[in-house]
Each structure stands twice: as C-alpha cells, then as structure tokens.
C-alpha positions in Angstrom: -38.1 48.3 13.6 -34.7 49.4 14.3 -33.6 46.4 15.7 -34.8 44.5 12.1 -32.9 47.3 10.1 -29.4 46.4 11.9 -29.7 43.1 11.4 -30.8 43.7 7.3 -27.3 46.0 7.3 -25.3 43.7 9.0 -26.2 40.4 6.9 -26.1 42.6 3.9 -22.1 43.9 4.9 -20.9 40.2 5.5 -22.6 38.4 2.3 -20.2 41.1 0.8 -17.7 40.9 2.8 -17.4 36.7 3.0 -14.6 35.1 0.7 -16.0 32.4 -1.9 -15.8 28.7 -0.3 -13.2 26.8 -1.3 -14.5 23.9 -3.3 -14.7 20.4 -2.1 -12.4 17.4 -3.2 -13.7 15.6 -6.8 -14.9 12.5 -5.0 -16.5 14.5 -1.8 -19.5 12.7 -3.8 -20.6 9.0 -3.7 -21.7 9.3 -6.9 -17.8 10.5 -7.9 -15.7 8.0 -6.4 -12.2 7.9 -7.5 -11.0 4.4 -9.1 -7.9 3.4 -7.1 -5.3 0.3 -8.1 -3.4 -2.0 -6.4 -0.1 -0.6 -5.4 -1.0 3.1 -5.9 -1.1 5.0 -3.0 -3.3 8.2 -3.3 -3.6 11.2 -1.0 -5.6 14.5 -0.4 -7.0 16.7 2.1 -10.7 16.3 4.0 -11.2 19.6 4.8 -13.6 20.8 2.5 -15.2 17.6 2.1 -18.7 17.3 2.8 -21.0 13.8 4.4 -24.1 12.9 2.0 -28.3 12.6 2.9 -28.2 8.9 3.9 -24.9 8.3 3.8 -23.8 5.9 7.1 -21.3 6.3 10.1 -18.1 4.9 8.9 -17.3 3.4 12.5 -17.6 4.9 15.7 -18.7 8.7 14.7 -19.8 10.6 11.8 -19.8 10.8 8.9 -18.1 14.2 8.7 -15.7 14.9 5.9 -16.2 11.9 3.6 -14.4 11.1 0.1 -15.0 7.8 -1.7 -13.0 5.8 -4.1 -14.0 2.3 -6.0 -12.1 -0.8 -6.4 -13.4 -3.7 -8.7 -11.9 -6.4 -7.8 -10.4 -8.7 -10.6 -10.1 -12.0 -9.0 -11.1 -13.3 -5.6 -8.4 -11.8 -3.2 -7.8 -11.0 0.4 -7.2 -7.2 0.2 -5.7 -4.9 2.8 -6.8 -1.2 2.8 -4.9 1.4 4.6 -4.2 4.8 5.8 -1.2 4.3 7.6 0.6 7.5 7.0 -1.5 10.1 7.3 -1.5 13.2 9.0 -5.1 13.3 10.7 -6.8 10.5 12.7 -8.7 9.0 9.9 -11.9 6.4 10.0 -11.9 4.4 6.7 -14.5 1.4 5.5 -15.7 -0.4 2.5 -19.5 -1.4 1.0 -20.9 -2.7 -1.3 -24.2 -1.3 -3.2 -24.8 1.5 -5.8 -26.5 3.9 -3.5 -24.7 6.0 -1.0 -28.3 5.3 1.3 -28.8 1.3 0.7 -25.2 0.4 1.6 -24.0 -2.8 2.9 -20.8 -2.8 5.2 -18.1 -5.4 4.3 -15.7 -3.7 7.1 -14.5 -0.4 9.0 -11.9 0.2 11.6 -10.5 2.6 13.3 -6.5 3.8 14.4 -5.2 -0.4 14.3 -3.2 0.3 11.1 0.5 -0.8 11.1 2.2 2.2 10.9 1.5 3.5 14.6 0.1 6.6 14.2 -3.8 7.5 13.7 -4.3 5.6 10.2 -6.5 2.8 9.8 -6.4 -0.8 8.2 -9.5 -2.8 6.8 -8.8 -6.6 5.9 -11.9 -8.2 3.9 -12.2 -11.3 0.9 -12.7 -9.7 -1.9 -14.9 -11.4 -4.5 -14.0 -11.2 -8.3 -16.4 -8.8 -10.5 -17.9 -7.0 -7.4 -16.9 -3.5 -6.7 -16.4 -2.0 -3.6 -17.0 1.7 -2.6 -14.4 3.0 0.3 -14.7 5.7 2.7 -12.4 7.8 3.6 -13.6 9.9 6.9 -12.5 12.3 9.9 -12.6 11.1 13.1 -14.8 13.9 15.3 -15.0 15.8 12.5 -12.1 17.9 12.8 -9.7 16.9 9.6 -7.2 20.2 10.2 -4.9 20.9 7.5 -3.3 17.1 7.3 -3.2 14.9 4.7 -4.6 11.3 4.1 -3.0 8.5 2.1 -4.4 5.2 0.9 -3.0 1.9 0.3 -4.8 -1.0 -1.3 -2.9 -4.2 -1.4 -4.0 -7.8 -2.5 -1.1 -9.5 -1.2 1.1 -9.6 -4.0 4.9 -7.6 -4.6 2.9 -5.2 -6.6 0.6 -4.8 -3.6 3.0 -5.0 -0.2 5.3 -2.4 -2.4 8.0 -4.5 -1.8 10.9 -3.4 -4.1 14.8 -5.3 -4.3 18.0 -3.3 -5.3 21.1 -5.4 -5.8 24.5 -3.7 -4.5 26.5 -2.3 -7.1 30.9 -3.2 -7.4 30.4 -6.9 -6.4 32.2 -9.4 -8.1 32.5 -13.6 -7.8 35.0 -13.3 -5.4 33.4 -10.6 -3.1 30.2 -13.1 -3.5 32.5 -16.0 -2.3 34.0 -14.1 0.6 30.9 -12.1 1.8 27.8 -13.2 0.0 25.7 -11.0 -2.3 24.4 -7.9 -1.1 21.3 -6.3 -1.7 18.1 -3.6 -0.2 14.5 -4.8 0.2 11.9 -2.2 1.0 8.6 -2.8 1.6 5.3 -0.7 2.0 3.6 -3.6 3.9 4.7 -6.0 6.6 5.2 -9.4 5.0 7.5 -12.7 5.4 9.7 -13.3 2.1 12.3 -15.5 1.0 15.2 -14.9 -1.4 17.1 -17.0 -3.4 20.1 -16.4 -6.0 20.0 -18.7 -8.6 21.5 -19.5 -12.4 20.2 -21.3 -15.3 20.8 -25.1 -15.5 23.2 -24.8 -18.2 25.4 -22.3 -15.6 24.2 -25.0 -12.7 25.4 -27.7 -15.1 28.9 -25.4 -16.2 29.6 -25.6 -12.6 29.2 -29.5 -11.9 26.3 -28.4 -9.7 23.6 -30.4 -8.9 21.0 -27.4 -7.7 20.7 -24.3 -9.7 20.3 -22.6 -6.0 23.3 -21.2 -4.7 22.0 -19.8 -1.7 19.3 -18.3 0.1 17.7 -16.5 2.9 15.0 -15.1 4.7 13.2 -13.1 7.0 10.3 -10.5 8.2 10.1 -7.0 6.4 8.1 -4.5 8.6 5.6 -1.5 7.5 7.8 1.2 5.2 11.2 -0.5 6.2 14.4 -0.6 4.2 16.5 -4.0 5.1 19.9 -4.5 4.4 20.0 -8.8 3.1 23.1 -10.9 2.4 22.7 -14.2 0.5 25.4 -16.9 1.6 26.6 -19.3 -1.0 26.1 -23.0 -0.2 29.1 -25.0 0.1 28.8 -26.7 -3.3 28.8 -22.8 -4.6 31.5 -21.3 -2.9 34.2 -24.4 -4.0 32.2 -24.6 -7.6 32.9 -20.7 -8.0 36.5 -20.6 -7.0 38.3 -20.0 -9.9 35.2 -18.6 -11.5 35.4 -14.9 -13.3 32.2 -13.7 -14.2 28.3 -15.4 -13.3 25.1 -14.7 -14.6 22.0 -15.7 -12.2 19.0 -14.0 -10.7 18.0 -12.6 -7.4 14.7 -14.4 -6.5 11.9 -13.5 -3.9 9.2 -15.1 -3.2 6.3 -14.3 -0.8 5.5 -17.8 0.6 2.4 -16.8 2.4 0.5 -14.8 -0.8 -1.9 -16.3 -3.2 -1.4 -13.5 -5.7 -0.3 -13.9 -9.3 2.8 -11.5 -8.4 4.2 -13.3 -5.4 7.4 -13.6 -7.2 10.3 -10.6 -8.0 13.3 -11.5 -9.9 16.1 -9.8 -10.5 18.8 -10.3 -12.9 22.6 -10.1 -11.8 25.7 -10.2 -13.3 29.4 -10.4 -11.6 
C-alpha cells in the first residue's frame, strides 16, 4: 500500500510540474498538407512533428517526424524535388492517393541531393491534373533543432532559380574591347546558353545580317553565382565602332528544358 501511494504522489507532482508540449507543425497532418509552387522554396523544423496510423516508411526507416505538402501538377512535366540545404539528414518522397493508409509511391530517396550534404532529391514525370502528396521525414528519428528546406522545380528558369544581373557602367566601347558583362545564379545545376541580341531594325541600322551579336555558354552548378562575358562577333565589333549608344537584350535559354519558361531576357542599354 505504500509503495501504490508513492507512485499516486509522484505522478501527481510531475502532471503538475510538466510544461505544455509544444505544438506540432500545421501540416504534421496528411490530411493538412501545405500547397507548395514551383520555384518557392519553403522550410520549417521536424521536431515536433508526429508519423500517422498507416502512414508508410518514406525510404529506408521510419516514418518518424513527418510533414506533407501537395503539388498539382499543371502540365505533364519532369519535376525535381529537393532538400538540398537543410540542416538535418532528411528522407523525402512523393504519392499519389487521398489517404495517408492507401498510398501509392511514385519515388523516395535518400542523402543523393546535389548540394552535398544530408538533403535529398526525388526526380519523377509528373502527369497534368494529378496531385501529388510529399513527405518530408527524419532520418532515425532524431530531427534536432535543424531546419529543412524544399525545392520543387519543373525544369524551367522559374524552377532551376536561375536569375541574370547585367553589370552596371558598360558602354559600346567597353562592349567592343571586353565584351558584356553579367552574374548568373542558379538554385539548380543546369546547361544554359546566352545570347545578346538587338531588334532587326538595330541589326539592319548596323548593315548586319544576324541580329546576334554574340554568345556563350556553359554549366551552372547547385546555388552557384558565375561571373559570364559575351564576346561580340566579328561583324559586331567593326559594325559597332563608331557606334554611341545600343539597345539589345540579354538572352538565355535552357536548351535541354521542355518548360514554357526556358527562356530569360533581359533588356540592355549602352
């Protein structure tokens, strides 16, 4: 009896004594899975996050710590889903289905993200209408303190996070001499191609018989910033010497995307 009476007072002195628990993440529920967009990378923290009645492994282990978000796809597109980034070893995957226990697994993976650390990369052909449902999971359980980020990219500029800043105080004669200058960042690896270009009236103006004045291209890797340098063609560089001002465009092109945004130009004025 004594023994029974301890217990009672000590159960009773830590349901006082315990703090509240801190509440899970909004989409800690299948049923509450956060829409995400191409291009829009989104972040949070696993700890409190919770794994469902039913719900499936999400790779190797688990689940554990689960949060879900949904993408409907609007075309038929070859999407790339990523965690590269994030500050915990995460296990990621996509379904499809409308019930977190009658699930069917389009893909999963494990730590082969890009970005060298612990993230994780699912490739998979998306179909147009169909939504999927993406989980976002510890690996062993133990999420820590760290963050996770997502990444979903179809392919396109929007989607690769590529972005192109043309260098400011150049002038016709700086573009003869050196080229143009310019900064292309990128979220994903991905091939590109840039051009300069003006209108066919300037092309014409110029007694030019290609409105392309130059070009170039290359590799961008995963969250790099590249310094590029268009030169001029021949034709240019003679058409342009005694040339003051030119209006044209920066244009680059992702050769190897079949997205509707494969293309980012940029105006430009010397």
């Amino acid at each position: 009896m004594r023994y029974k009476i301890l217990i009672a007072a000590t159960a009773g002195s830590l349901a006082a004594a315990s703090p509240a628990l801190a509440a899970p993440p909004a989409n800690d529920a299948f049923a509450d899975a956060q829409p995400i967009r191409v291009g829009e990378e989104v972040s949070g923290m696993l700890a409190e996050a919770t794994a469902e009645l039913g719900e499936p492994a999400h790779g190797s282990n688990g689940p554990h710590t689960t949060v879900w978000f949904r993408y409907r796809s609007p075309r038929d597109a070859r999407l790339t889903i990523d965690t590269g980034g994030s500050e915990m070893d995460t296990l990621l995957a996509a379904y499809t289905g409308n019930d977190v226990s009658d699930l069917h697994p389009v893909a999963s993976d494990d730590d082969s993200s890009p970005s060298g650390n612990l993230g994780s990369t699912i490739r998979f052909d998306a179909r147009r209408g169909r939504t999927y449902r993406i989980a976002v999971d510890s690996y062993g359980g133990e999420p820590g303190t760290g963050v996770f980020k997502l990444w979903l990219s179809d392919g396109g500029i929007k989607g690769k996070g590529v972005a192109l800043a043309v260098d400011g105080g150049q002038s016709v004669r700086s573009l003869r001499a050196h080229g143009l200058r310019m900064t292309i960042t990128s979220r994903r690896r991905v091939p590109m191609a840039v051009a300069l270009r003006v209108s066919r009236r300037t092309a014409h103006r110029l007694g030019l018989d290609s409105r392309l004045l130059g070009r170039t291209r290359g590799r961008i890797d995963y969250n790099q910033a590249l310094h590029a340098t268009i030169r001029l063609r021949h034709a240019a560089r003679e058409a342009l010497e005694a040339v003051d001002g030119l209006p044209g465009v920066v244009r680059l092109t992702l050769p190897r995307s079949t997205a509707p945004d494969r293309t980012l130009t940029v105006p430009v004025a010397l």
